[in-house]
PLY file of the C-alpha trace (Angstrom):
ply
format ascii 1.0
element vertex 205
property float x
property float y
property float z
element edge 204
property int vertex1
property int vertex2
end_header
-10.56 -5.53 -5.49
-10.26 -3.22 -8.38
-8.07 0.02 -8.34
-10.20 3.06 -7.21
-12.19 4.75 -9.69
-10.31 7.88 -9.42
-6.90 6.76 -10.11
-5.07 7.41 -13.02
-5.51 5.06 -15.63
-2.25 5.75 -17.24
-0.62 4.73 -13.80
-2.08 2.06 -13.89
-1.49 0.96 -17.03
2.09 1.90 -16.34
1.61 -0.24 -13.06
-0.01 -3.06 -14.51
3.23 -3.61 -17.44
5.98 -3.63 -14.55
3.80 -6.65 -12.78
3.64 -7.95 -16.05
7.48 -7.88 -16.44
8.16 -9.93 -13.14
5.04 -11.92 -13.55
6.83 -12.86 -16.86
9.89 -13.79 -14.84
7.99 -16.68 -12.98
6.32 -18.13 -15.96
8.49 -21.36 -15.85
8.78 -21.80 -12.30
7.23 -24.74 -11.20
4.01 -25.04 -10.31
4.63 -26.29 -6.57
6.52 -22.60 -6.18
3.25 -20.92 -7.54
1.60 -18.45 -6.64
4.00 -15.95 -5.96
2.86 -13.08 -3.77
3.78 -9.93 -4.18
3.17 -7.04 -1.21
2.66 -3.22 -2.08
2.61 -0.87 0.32
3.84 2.68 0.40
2.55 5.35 -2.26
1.70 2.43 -4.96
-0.67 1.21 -2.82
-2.35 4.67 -1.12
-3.04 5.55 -5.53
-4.72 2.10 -5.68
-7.18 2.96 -2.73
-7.64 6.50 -2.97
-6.87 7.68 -6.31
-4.55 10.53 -4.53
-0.71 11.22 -4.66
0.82 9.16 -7.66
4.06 7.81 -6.70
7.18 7.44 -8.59
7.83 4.06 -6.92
6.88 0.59 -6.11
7.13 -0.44 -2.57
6.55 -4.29 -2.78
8.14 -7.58 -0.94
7.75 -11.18 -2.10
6.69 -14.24 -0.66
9.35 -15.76 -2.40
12.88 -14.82 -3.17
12.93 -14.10 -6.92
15.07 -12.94 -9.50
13.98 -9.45 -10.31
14.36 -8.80 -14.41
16.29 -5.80 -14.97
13.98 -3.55 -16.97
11.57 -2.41 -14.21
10.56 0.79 -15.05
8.02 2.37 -17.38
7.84 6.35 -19.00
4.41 7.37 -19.56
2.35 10.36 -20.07
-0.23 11.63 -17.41
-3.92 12.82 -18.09
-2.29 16.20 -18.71
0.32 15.11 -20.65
3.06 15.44 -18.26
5.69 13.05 -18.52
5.92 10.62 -15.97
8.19 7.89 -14.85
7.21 5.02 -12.30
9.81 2.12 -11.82
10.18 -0.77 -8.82
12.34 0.12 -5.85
14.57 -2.80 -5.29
16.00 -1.25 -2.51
12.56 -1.04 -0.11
12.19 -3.78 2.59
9.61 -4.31 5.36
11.61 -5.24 7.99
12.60 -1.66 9.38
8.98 -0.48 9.41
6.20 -0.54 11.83
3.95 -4.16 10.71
2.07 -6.46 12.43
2.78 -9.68 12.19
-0.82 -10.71 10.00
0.13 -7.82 7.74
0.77 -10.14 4.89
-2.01 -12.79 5.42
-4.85 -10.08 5.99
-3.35 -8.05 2.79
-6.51 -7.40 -0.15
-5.81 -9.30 -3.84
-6.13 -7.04 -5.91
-6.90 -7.89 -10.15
-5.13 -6.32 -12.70
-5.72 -7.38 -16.27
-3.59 -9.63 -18.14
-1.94 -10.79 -14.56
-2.44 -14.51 -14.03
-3.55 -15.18 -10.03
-2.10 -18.60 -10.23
1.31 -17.31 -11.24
1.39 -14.13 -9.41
-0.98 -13.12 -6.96
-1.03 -9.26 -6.46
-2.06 -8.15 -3.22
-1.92 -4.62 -1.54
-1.88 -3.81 2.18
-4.66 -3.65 3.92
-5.52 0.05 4.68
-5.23 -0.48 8.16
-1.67 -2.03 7.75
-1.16 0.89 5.21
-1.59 3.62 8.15
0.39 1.49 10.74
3.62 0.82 7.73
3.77 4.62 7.82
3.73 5.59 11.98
7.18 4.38 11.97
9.22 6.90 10.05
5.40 9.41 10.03
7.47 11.95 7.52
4.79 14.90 6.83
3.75 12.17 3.67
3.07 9.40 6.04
0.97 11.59 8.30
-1.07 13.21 5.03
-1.58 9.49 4.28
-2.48 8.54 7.62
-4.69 11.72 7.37
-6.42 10.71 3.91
-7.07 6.89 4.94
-9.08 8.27 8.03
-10.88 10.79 5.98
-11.73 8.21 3.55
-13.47 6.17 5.96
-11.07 3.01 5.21
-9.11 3.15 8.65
-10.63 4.19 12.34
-8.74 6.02 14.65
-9.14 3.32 17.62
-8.25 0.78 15.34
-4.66 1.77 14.08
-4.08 2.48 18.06
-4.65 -0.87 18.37
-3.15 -2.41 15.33
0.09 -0.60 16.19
0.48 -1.36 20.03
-0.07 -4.94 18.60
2.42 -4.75 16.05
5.30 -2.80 18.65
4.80 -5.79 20.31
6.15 -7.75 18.45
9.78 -5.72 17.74
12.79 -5.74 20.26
14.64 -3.02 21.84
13.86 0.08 22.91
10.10 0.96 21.56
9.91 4.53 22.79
10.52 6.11 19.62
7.93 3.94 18.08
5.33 4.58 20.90
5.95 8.35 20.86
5.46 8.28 17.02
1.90 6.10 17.68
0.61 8.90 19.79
1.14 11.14 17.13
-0.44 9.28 14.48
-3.10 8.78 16.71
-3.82 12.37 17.13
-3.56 12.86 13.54
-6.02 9.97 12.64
-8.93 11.45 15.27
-8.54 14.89 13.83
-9.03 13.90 10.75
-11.92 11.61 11.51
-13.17 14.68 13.11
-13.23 16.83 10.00
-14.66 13.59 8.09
-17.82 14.93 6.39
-20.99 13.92 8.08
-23.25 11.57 5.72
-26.49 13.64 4.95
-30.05 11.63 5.98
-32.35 11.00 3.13
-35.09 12.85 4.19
-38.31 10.32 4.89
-41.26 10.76 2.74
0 1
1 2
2 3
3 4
4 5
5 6
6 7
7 8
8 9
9 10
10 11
11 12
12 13
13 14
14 15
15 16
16 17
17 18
18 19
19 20
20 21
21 22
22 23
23 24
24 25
25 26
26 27
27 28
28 29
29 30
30 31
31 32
32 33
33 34
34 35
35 36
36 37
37 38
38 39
39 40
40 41
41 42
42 43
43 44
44 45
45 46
46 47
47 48
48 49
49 50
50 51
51 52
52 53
53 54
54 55
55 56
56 57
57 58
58 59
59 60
60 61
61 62
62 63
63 64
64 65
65 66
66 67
67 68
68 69
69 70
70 71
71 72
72 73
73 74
74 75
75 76
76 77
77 78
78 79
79 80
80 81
81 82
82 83
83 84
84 85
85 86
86 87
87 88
88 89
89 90
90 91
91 92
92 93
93 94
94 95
95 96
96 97
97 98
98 99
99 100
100 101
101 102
102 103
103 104
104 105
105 106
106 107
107 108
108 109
109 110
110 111
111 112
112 113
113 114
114 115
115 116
116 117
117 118
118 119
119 120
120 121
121 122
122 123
123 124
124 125
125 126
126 127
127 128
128 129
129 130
130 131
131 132
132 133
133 134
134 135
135 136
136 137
137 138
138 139
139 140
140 141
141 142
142 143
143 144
144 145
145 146
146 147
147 148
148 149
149 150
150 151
151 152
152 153
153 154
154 155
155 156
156 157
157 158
158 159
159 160
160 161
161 162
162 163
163 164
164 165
165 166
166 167
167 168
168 169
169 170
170 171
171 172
172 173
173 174
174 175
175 176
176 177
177 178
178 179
179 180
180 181
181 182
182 183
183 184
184 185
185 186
186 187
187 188
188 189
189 190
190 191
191 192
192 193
193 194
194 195
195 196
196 197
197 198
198 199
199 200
200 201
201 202
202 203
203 204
């Protein structure tokens, strides 16, 4: 896929230099360890699809353990002119979250130019893995996102119920918290498909 239409450009161009940086990085690994996968989620990902809330950060895991270069952040100026910042979180993991387990394999590649697939294979979240990432910790962000996916038309209400009770299912302990938290999300996802803007007919001639 190619980033939404309504994205920024400059983030993306600002996106695109940091994945060149690490794609870099892998250049002389061998070919037997290529491609290398890399997994954004979080805000990066909702821009990509929606064109809506630029983030500050990259939220991405590996299918590989690699050695991150150091310079992994870019300045650049919005449309407006504002100055803007966006720079890879090394800190973010999936492992805390709310995922299914077929997050990864049923992720979307997505092309960016100048970034060889063979090397390293960009893919983003589905948006249905998107909405279920963000039920776990569903800060007012994650529900707007949740919110926005639905309204969108790219996630369905009875579908991220589903997707989540599969992917709780998976996790040990106590899954209360995460239950309550699906409800919630739930709610949120039918409202908004509620207020989702009925297509007009073309009227028949």
């Amino acid at each position: 896929m190619q980033p939404d239409p309504a994205a920024s450009k400059e983030y993306v161009v600002a996106f695109q230099e940091i994945v060149s940086r690490i794609a870099r990085a892998l250049s002389a690994v061998p070919r037997r360890s290529q491609p290398v996968r890399m997994y954004v989620a979080g805000g990066a990902a909702m821009h990509l699809y929606t064109g809506e809330r630029v983030s500050e950060d990259i939220d991405a895991v590996f299918s590989r353990r690699i050695a991150l270069p150091e310079d992994l952040e870019v300045a650049y100026r919005d449309a407006d002119g504002a100055a803007r910042l966006l720079y890879f979180d090394r800190q973010y993991n999936d492992t805390l979250g709310l995922l299914h387990d077929q997050a990864h394999e049923d992720s979307v590649a997505l092309s960016l130019e100048g970034i060889d697939p063979r090397v390293m294979e960009v893919r983003l979240l589905s948006p249905l893995d998107l909405a279920v990432s963000k039920v776990g910790r569903l800060s007012q962000v994650d529900r707007d996102d949740i919110a926005l996916l639905v309204r969108r038309g790219l996630v369905d209400p009875a579908e991220l119920r589903k997707r989540s009770e599969e992917a709780v299912a998976g996790y040990i302990g106590d899954p209360t918290r995460l239950r309550n938290s699906i409800e919630i999300a739930c709610r949120i996802a039918e409202d908004a498909a509620r207020r989702r803007p009925t297509p007009r007919r073309s009227k028949q001639k």
